[in-house]
PyMOL Python script that loads the backbone (N, CA, C, O; Angstrom):
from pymol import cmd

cmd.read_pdbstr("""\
ATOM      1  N   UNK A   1     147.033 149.324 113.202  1.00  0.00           N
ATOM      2  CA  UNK A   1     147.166 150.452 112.309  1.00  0.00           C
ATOM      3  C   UNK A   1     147.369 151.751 113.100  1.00  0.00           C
ATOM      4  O   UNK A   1     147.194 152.780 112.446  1.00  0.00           O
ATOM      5  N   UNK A   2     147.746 151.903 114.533  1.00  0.00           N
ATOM      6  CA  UNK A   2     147.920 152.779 115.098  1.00  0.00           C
ATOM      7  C   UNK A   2     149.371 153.345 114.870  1.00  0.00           C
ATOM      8  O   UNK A   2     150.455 152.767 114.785  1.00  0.00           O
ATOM      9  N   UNK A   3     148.932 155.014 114.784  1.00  0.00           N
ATOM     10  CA  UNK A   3     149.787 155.545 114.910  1.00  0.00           C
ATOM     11  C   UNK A   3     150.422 156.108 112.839  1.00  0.00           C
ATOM     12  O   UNK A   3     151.253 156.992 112.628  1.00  0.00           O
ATOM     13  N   UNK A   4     149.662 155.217 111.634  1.00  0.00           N
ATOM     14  CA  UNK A   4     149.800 155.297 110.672  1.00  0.00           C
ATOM     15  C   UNK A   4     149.136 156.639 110.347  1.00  0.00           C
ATOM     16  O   UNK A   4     148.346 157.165 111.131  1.00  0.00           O
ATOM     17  N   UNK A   5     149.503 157.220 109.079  1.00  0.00           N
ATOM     18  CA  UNK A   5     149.168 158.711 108.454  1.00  0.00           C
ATOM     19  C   UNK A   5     147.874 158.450 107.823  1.00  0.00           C
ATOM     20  O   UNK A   5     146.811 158.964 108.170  1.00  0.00           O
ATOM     21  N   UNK A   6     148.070 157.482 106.718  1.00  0.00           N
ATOM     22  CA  UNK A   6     146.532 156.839 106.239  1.00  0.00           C
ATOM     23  C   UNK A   6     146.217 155.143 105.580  1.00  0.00           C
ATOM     24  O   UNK A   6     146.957 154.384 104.954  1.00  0.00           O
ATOM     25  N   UNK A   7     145.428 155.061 105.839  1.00  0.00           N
ATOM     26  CA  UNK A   7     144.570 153.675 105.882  1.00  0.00           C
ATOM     27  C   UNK A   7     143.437 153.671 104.884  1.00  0.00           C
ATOM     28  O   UNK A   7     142.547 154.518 104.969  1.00  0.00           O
ATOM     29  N   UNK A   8     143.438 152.802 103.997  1.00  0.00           N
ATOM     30  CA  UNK A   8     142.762 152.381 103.108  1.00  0.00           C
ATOM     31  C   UNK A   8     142.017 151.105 103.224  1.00  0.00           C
ATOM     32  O   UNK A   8     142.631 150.041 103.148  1.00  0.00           O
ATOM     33  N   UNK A   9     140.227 151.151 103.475  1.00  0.00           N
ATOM     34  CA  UNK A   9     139.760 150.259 104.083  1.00  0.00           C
ATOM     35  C   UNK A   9     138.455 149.695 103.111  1.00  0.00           C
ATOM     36  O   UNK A   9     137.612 150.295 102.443  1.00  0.00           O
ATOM     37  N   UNK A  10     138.676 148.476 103.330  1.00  0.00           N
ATOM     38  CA  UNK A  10     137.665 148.188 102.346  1.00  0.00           C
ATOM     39  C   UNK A  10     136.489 146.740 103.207  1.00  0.00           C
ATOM     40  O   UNK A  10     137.005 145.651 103.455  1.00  0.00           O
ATOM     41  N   UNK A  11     135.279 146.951 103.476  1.00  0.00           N
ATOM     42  CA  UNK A  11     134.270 145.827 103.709  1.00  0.00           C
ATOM     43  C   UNK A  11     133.784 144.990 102.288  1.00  0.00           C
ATOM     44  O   UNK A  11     133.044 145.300 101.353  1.00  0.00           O
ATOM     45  N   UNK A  12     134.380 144.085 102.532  1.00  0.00           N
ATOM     46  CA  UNK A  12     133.490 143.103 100.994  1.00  0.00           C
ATOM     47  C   UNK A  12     132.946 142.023 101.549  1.00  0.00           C
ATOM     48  O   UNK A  12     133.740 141.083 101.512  1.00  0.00           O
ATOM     49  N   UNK A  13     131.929 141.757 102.046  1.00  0.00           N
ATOM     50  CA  UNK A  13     131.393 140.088 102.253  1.00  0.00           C
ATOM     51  C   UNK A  13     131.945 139.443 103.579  1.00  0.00           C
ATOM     52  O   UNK A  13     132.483 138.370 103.852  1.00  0.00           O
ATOM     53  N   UNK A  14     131.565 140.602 104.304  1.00  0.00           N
ATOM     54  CA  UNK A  14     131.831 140.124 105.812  1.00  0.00           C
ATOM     55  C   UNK A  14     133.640 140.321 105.969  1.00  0.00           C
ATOM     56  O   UNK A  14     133.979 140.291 107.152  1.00  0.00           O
ATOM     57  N   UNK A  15     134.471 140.456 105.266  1.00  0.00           N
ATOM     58  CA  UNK A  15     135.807 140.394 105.541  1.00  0.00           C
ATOM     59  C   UNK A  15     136.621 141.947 104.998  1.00  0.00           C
ATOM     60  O   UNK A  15     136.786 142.226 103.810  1.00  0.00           O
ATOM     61  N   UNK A  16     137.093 142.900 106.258  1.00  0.00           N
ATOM     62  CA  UNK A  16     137.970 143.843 106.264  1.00  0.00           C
ATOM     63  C   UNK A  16     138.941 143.825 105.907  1.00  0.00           C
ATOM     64  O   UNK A  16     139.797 143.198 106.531  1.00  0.00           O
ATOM     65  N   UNK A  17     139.249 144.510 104.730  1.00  0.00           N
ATOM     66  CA  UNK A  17     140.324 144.978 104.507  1.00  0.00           C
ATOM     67  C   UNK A  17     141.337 146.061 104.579  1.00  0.00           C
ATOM     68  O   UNK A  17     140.842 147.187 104.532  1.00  0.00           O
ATOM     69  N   UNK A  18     142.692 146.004 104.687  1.00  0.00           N
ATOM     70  CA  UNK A  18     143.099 147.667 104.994  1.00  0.00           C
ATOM     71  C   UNK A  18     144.034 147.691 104.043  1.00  0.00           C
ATOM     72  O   UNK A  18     144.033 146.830 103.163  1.00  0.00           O
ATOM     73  N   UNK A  19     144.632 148.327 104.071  1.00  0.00           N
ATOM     74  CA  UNK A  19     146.586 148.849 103.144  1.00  0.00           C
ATOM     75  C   UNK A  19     146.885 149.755 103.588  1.00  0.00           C
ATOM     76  O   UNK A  19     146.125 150.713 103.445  1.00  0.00           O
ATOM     77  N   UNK A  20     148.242 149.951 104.418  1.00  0.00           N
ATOM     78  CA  UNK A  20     148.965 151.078 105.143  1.00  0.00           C
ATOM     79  C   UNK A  20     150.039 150.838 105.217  1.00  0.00           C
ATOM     80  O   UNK A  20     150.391 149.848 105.858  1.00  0.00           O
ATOM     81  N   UNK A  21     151.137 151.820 104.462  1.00  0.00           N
ATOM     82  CA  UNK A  21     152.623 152.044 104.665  1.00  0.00           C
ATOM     83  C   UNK A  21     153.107 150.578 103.892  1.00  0.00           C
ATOM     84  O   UNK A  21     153.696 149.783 104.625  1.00  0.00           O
ATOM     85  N   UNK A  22     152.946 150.274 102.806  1.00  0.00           N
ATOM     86  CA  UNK A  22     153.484 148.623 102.329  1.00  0.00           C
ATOM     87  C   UNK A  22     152.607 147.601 102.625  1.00  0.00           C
ATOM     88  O   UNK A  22     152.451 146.826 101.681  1.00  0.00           O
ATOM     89  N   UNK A  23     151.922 147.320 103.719  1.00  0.00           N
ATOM     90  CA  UNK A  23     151.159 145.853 104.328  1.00  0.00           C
ATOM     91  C   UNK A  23     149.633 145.950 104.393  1.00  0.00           C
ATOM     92  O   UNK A  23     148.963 146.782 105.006  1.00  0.00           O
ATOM     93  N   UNK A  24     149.278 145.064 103.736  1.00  0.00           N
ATOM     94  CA  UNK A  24     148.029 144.790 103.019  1.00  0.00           C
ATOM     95  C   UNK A  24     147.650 143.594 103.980  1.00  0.00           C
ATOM     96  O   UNK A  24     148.321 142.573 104.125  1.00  0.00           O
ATOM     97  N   UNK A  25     146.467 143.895 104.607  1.00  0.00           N
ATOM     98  CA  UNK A  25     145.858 143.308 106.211  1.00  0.00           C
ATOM     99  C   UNK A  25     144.450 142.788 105.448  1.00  0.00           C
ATOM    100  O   UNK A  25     144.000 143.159 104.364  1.00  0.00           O
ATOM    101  N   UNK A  26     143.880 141.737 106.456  1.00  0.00           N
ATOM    102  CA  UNK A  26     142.575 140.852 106.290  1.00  0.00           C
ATOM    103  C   UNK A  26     142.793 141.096 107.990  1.00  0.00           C
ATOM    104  O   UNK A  26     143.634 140.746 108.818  1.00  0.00           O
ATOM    105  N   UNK A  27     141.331 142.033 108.003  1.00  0.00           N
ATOM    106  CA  UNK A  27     141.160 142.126 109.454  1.00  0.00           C
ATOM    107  C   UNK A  27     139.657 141.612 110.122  1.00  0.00           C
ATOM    108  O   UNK A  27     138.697 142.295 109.764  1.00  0.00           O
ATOM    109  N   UNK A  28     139.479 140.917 110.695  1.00  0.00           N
ATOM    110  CA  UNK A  28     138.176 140.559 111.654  1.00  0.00           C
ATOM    111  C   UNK A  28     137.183 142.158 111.781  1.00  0.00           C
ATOM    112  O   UNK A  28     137.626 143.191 112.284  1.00  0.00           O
ATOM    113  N   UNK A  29     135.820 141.995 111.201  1.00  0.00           N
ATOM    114  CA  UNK A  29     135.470 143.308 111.072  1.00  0.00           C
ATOM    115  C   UNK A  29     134.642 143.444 112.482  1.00  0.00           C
ATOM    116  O   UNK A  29     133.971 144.475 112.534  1.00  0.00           O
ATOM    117  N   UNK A  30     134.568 142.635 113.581  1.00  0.00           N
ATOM    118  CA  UNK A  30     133.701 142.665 114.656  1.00  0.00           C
ATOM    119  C   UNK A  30     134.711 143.304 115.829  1.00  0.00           C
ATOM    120  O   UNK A  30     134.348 143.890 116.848  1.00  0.00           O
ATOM    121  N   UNK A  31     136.099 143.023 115.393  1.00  0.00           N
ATOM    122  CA  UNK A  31     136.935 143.959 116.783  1.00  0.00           C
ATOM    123  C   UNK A  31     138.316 143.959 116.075  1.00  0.00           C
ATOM    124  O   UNK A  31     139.232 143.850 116.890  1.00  0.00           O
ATOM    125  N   UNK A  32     138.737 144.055 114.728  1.00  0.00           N
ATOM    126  CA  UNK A  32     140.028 144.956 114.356  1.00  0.00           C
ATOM    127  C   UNK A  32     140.716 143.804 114.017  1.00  0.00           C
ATOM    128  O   UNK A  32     140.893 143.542 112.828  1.00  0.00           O
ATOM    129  N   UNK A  33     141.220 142.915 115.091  1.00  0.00           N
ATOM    130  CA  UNK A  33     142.019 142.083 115.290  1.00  0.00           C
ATOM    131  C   UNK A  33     142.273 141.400 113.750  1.00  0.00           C
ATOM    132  O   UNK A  33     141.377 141.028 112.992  1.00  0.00           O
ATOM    133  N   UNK A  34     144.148 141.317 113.425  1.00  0.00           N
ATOM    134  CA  UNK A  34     144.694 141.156 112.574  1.00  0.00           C
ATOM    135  C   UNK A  34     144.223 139.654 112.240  1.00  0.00           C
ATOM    136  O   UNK A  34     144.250 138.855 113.176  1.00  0.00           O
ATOM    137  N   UNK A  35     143.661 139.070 110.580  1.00  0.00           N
ATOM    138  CA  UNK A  35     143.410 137.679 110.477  1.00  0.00           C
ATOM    139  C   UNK A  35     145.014 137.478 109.387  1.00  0.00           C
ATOM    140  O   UNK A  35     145.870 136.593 109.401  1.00  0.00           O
ATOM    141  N   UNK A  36     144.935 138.184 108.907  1.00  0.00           N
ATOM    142  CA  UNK A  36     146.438 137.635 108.142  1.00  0.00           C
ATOM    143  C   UNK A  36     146.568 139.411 107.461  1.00  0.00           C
ATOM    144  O   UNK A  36     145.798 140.362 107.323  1.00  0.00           O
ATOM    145  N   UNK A  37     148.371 139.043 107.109  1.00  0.00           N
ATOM    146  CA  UNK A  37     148.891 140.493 106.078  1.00  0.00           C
ATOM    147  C   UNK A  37     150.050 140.092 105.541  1.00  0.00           C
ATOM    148  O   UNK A  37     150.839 139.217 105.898  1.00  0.00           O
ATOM    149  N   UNK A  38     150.057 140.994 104.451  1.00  0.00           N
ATOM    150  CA  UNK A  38     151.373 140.470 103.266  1.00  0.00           C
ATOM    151  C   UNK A  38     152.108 142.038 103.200  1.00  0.00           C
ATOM    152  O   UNK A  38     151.643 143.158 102.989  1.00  0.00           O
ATOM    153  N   UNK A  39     153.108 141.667 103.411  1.00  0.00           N
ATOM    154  CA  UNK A  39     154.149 142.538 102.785  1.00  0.00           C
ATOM    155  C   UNK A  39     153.803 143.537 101.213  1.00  0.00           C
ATOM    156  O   UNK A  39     153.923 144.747 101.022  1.00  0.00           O
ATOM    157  N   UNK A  40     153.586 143.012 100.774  1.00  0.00           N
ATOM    158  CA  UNK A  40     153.131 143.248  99.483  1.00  0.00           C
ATOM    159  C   UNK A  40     154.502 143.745  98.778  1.00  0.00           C
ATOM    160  O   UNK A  40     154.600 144.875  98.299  1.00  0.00           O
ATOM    161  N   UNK A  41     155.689 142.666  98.757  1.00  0.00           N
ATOM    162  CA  UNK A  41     156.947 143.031  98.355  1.00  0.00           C
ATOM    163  C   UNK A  41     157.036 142.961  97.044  1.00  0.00           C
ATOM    164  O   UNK A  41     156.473 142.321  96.157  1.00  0.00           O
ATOM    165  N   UNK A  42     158.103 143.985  97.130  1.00  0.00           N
ATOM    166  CA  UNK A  42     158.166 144.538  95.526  1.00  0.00           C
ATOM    167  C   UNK A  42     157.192 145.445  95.155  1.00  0.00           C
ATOM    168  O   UNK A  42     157.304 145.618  93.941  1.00  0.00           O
ATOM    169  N   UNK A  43     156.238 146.145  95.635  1.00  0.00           N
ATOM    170  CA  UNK A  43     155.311 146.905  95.400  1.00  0.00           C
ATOM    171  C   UNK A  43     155.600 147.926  96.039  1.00  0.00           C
ATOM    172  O   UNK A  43     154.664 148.701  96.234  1.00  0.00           O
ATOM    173  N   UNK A  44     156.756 148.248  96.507  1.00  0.00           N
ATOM    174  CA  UNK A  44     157.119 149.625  97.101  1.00  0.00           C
ATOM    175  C   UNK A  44     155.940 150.172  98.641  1.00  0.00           C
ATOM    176  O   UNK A  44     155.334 149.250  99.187  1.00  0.00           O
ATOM    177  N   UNK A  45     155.765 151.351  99.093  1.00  0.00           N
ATOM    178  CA  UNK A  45     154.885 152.210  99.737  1.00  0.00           C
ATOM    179  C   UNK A  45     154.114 152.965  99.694  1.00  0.00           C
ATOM    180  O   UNK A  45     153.628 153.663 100.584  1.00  0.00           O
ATOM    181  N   UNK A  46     153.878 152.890  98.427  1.00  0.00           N
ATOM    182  CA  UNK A  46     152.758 153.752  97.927  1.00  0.00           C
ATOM    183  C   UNK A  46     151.167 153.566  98.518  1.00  0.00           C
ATOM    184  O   UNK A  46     150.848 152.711  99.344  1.00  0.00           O
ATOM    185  N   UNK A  47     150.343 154.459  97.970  1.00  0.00           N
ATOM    186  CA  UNK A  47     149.221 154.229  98.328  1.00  0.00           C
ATOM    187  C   UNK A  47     148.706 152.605  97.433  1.00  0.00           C
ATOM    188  O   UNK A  47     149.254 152.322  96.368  1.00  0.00           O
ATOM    189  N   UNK A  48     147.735 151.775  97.986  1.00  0.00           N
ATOM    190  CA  UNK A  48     147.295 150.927  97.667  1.00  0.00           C
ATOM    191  C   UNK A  48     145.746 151.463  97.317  1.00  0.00           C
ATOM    192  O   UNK A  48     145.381 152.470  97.923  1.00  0.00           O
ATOM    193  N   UNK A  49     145.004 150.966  96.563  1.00  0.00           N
ATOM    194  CA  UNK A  49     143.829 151.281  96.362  1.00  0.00           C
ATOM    195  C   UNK A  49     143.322 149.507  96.272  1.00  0.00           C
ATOM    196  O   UNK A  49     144.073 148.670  95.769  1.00  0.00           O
ATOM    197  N   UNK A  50     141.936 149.145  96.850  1.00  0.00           N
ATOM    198  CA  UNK A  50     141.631 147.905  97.116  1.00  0.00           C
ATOM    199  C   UNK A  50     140.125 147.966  96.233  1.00  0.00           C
ATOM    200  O   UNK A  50     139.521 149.014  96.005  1.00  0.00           O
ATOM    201  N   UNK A  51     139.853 147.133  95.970  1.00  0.00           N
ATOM    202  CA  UNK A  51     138.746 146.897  95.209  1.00  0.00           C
ATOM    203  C   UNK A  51     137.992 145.746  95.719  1.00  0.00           C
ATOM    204  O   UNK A  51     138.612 144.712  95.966  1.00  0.00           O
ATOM    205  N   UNK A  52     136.586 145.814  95.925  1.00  0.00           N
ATOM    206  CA  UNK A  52     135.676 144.184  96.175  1.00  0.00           C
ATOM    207  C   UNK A  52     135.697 143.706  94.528  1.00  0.00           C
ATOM    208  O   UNK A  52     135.822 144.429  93.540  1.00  0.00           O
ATOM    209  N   UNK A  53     135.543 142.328  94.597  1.00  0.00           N
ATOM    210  CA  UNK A  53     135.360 141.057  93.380  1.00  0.00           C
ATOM    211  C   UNK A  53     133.703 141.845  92.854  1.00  0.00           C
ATOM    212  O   UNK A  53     132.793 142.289  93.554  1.00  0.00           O
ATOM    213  N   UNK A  54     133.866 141.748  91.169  1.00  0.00           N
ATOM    214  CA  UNK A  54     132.854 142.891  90.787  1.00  0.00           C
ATOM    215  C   UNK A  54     131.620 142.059  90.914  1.00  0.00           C
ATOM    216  O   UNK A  54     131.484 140.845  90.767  1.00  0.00           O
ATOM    217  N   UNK A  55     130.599 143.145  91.272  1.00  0.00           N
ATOM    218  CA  UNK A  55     129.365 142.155  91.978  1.00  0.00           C
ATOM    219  C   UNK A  55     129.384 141.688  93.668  1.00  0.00           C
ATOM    220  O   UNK A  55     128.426 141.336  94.357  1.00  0.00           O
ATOM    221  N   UNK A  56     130.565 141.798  93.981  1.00  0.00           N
ATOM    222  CA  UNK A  56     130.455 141.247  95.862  1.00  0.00           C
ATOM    223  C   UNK A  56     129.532 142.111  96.496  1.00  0.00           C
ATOM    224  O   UNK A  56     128.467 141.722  96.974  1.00  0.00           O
ATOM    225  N   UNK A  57     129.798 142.887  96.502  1.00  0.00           N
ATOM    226  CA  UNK A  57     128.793 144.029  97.108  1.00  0.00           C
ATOM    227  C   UNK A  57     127.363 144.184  96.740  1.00  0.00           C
ATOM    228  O   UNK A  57     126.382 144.349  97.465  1.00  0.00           O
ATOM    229  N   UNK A  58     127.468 144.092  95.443  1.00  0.00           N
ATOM    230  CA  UNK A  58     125.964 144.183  95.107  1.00  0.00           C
ATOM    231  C   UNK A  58     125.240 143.551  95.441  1.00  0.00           C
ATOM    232  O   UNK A  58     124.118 144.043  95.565  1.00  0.00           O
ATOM    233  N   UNK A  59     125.451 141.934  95.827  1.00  0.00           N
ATOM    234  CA  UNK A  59     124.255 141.107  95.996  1.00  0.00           C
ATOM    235  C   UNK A  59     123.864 141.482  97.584  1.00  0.00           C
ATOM    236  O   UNK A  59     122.756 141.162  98.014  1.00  0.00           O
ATOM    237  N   UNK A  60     124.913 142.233  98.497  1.00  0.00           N
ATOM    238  CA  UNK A  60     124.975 142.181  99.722  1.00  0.00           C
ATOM    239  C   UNK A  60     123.862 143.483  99.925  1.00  0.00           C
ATOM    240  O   UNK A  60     122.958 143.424 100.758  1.00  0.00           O
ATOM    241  N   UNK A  61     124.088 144.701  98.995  1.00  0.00           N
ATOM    242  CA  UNK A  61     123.383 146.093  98.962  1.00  0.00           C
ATOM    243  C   UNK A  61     121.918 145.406  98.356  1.00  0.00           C
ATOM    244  O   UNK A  61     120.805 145.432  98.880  1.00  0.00           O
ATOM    245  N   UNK A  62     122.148 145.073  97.659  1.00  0.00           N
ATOM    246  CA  UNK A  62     120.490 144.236  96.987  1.00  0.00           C
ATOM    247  C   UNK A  62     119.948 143.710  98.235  1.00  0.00           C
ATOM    248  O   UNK A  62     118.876 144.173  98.623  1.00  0.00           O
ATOM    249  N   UNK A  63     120.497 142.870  98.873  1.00  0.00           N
ATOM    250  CA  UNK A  63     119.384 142.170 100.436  1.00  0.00           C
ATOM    251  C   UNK A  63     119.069 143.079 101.505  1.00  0.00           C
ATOM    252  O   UNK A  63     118.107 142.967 102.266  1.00  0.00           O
ATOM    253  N   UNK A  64     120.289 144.349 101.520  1.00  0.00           N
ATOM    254  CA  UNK A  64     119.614 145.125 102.543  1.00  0.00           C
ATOM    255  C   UNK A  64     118.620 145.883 101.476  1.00  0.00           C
ATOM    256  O   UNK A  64     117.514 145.387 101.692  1.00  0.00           O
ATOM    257  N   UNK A  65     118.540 146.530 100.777  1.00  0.00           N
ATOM    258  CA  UNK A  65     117.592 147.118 100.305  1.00  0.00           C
ATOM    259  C   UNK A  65     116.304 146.354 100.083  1.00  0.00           C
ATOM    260  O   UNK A  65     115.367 147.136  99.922  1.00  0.00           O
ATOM    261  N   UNK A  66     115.962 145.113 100.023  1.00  0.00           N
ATOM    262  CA  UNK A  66     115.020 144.242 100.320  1.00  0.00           C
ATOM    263  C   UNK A  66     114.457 143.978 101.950  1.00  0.00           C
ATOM    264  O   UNK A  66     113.349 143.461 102.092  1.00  0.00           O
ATOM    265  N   UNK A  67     115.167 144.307 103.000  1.00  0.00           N
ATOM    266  CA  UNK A  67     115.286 143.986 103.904  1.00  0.00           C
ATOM    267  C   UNK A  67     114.737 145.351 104.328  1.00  0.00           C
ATOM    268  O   UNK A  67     113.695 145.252 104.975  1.00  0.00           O
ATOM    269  N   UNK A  68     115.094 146.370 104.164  1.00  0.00           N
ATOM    270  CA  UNK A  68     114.235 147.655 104.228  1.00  0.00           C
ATOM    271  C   UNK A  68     113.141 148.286 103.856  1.00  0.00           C
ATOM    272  O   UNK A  68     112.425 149.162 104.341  1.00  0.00           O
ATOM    273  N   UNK A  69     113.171 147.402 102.508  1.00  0.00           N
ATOM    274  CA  UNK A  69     111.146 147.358 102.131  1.00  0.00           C
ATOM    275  C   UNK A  69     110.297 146.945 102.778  1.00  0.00           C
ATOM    276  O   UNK A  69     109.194 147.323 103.173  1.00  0.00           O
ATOM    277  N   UNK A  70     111.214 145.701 102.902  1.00  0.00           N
ATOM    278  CA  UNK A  70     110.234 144.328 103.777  1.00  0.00           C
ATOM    279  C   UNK A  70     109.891 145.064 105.145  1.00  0.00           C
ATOM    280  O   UNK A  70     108.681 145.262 105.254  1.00  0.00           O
ATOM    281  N   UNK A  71     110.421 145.380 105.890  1.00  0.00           N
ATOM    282  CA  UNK A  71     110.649 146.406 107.602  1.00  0.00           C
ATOM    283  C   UNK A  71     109.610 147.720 106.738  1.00  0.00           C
ATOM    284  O   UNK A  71     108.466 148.040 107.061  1.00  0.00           O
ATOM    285  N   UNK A  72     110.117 148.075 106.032  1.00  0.00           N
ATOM    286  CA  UNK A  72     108.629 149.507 105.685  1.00  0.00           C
ATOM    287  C   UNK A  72     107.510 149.150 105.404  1.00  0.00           C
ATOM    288  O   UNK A  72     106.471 149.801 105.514  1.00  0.00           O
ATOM    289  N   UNK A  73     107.722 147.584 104.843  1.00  0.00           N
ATOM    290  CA  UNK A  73     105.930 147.796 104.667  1.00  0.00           C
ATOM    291  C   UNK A  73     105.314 146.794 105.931  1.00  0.00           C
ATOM    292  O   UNK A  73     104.105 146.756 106.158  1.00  0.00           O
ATOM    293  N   UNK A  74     106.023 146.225 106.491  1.00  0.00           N
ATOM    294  CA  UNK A  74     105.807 145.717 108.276  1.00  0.00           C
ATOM    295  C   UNK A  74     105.162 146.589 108.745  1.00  0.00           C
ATOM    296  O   UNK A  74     104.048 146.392 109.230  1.00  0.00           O
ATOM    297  N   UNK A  75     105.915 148.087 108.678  1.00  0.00           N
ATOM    298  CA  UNK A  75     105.996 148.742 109.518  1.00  0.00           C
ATOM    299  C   UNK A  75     104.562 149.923 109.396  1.00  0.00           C
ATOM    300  O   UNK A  75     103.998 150.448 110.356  1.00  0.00           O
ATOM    301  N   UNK A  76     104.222 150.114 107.901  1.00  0.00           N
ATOM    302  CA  UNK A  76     103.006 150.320 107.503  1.00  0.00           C
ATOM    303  C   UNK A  76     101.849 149.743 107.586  1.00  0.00           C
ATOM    304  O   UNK A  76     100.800 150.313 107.286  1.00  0.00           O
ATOM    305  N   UNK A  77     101.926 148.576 107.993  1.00  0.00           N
ATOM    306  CA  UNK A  77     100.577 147.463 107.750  1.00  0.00           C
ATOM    307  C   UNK A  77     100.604 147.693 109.394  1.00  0.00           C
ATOM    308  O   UNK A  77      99.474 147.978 109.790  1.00  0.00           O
ATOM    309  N   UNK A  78     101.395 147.656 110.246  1.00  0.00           N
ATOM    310  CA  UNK A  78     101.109 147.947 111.407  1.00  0.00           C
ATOM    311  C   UNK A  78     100.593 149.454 112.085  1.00  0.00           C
ATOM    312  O   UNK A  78     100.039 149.600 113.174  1.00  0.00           O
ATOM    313  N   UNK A  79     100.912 150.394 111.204  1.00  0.00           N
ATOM    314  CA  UNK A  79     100.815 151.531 111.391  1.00  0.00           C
ATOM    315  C   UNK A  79      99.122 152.247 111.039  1.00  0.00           C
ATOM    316  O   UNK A  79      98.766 153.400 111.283  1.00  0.00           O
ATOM    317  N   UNK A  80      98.458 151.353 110.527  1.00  0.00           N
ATOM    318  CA  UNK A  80      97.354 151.261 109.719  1.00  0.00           C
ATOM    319  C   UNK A  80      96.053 151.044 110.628  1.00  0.00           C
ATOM    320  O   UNK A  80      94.945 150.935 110.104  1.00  0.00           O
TER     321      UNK A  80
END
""", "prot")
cmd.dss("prot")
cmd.show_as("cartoon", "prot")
cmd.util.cbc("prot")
cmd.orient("prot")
């Protein structure tokens, strides 16, 4: 994506997504590197706007926010 004006990026469930200039990318979110991209022909160059599957995210924001209670009250019972 170097060298593009703007990039539209989306994390859903461990897998990166981008859209820039026409081509709609599935990128490896640990070092960039391209896993697949589509043309997205017939859809012109416009901006793309990407969306996660409704609910993907949530169950993922729900475990860290569990995961941060759990670590605060660790972290209180030790603090005690």
């Amino acid at each position: 994506m170097k060298g593009v004006d703007f990039v539209n990026l989306v994390l859903d469930g461990g897998q990166l997504f981008a859209a820039t200039n026409g081509e709609f990318y599935c990128l490896d979110p640990a070092n960039g590197h391209i896993r697949w991209k589509s043309g997205l022909t017939g859809m012109g160059f416009g901006l793309v706007t990407i969306a996660p599957a409704a609910g993907g995210n949530l169950i993922a924001m729900e475990e860290n926010r569990r995961r941060d209670q759990s670590d605060a009250v660790a972290a209180s019972a030790t603090s005690t």
